[in-house]
N, C-alpha and C positions, 0 to 999 in steps of 0.2 A: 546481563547488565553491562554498562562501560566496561571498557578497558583500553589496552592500546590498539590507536590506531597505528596506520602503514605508514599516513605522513603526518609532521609532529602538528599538535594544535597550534595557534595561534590566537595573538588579541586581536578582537575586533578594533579597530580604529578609526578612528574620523568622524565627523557628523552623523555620517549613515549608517557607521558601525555602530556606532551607539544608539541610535532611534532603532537598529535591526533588536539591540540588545537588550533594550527595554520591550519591544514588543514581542520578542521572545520571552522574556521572563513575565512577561503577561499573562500570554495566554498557555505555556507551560510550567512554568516556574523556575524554569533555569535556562541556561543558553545549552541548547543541544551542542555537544563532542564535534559533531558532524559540521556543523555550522563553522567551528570556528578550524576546522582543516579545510574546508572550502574557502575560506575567508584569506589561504595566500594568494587566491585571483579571485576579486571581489567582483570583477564584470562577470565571469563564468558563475560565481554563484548567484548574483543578482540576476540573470538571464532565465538558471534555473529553474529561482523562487518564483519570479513572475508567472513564467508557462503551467507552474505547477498548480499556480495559484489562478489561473486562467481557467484551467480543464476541472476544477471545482464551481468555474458559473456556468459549466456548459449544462441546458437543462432537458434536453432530450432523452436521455436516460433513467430509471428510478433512483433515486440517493441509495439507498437500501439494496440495488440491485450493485449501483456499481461500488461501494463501499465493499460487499460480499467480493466483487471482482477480483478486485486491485488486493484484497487480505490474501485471495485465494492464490493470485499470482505470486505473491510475497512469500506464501508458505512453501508453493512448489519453489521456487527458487532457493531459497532457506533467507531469507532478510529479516532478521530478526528486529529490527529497525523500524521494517516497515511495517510490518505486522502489528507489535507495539504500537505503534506512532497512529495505524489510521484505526485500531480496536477503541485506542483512547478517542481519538475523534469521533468514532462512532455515540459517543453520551452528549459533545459537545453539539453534535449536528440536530439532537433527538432521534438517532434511528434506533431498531432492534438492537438492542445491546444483548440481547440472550442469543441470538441468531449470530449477532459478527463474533460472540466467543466461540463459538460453533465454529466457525468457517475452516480453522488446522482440521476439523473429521469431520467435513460435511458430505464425504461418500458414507459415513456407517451415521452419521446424526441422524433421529426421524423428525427434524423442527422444517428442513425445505423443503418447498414446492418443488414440480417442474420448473417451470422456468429460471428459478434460483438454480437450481442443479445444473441447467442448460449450459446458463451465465459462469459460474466456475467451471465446469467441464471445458468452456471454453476459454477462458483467461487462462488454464491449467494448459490447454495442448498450445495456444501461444505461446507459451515460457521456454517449449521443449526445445531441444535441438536437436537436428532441422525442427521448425513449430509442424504437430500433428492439427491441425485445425482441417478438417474435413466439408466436405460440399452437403453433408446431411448436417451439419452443428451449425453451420452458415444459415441455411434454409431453413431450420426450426426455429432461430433464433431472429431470422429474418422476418418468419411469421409474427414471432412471439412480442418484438421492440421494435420493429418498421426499419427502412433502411436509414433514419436518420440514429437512431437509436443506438443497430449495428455497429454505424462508424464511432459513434462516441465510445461504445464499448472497447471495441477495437485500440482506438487513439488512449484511451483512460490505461487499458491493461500496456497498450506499447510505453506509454511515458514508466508507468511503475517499474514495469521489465528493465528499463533503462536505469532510472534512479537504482532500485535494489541491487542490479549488478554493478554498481559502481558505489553502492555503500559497503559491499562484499569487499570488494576490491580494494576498498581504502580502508578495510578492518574497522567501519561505523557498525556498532552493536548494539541492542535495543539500551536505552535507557531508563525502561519500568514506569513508563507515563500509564499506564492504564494501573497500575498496581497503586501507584502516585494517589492517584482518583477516584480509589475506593472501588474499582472495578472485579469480578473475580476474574482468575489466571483464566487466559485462553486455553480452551480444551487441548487436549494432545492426540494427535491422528495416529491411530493402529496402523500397519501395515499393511497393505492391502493383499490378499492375500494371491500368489500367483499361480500358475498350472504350472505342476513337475512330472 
């Protein structure tokens, strides 16, 4: 849940503070932590919002494929934030909600396909450092979502990589929107287990 972040909050303010602040308390019910420490440079988080808000009409992609993404990218990373944030949206959009609670142990889950597995497998070695993303995970999934597809994946899992580690970074922590929602808790991923 909340707690402190790295840079202090602030009030939203101005015309567009306030229409952000209402349309936040819309469609979550409160003004996200996160929101209002972005909000001491309101051009940087309005730039943000847009792009973020952009890469949800791109429709090349499945919703459901790239939703599983971007959580998957989120868990490797640890963003607790994000995870929260896009499992609650997974009800608001109508996608699998049994499957995006999945997605923290979707190497040991038996609910994915191929392709779903491809899809995290790959949002998963983009996050890494150096990203292990490989010329056989490229080409399977090149098969599997056409090259328009690819790029959208790609562009979707880069933008979350970006946000998450900078919600990390300024100590933004989930604030229990899917719990909020009557959702149940996102599964919790085992270990995987390694060669000794």
């Amino acid at each position: 849940m909340s707690g402190n972040t790295r840079v202090p909050r602030t009030e939203m303010t101005g015309v567009y503070g306030g229409l952000l602040k209402v349309a936040m308390r819309r469609m979550l019910g409160a003004v996200p932590e996160g929101a209002e420490v972005m909000w001491h440079h309101p051009k940087l988080f309005t730039d943000m919002m847009r792009f973020g808000a952009r890469t949800e009409k791109w429709d090349k992609l499945d919703r459901n494929l790239s939703t599983f993404a971007v959580m998957a990218a989120a868990a490797e990373i640890g963003c607790e934030f994000c995870l929260d944030y896009n499992y609650y949206l997974s009800r608001h959009k109508g996608l699998d909600e049994a499957k995006a609670r999945e997605v923290p142990r979707w190497r040991q889950s038996d609910v994915f396909g191929t392709v779903e597995r491809r899809v995290m497998e790959y949002a998963e070695a983009m996050c890494q450092t150096p990203p292990t993303v490989t010329d056989e995970m490229s080409a399977a999934l090149l098969d599997d979502l056409g090259p328009a597809g690819l790029l959208e994946l790609t562009a979707k899992v880069a933008f979350l990589n970006s946000s998450a580690r900078a919600n990390i970074a300024l100590g933004i922590h989930s604030e229990g929107y899917a719990a909020a929602c009557g959702l149940a808790p996102l599964a919790t991923g085992s270990p995987v287990p390694t060669d000794t």
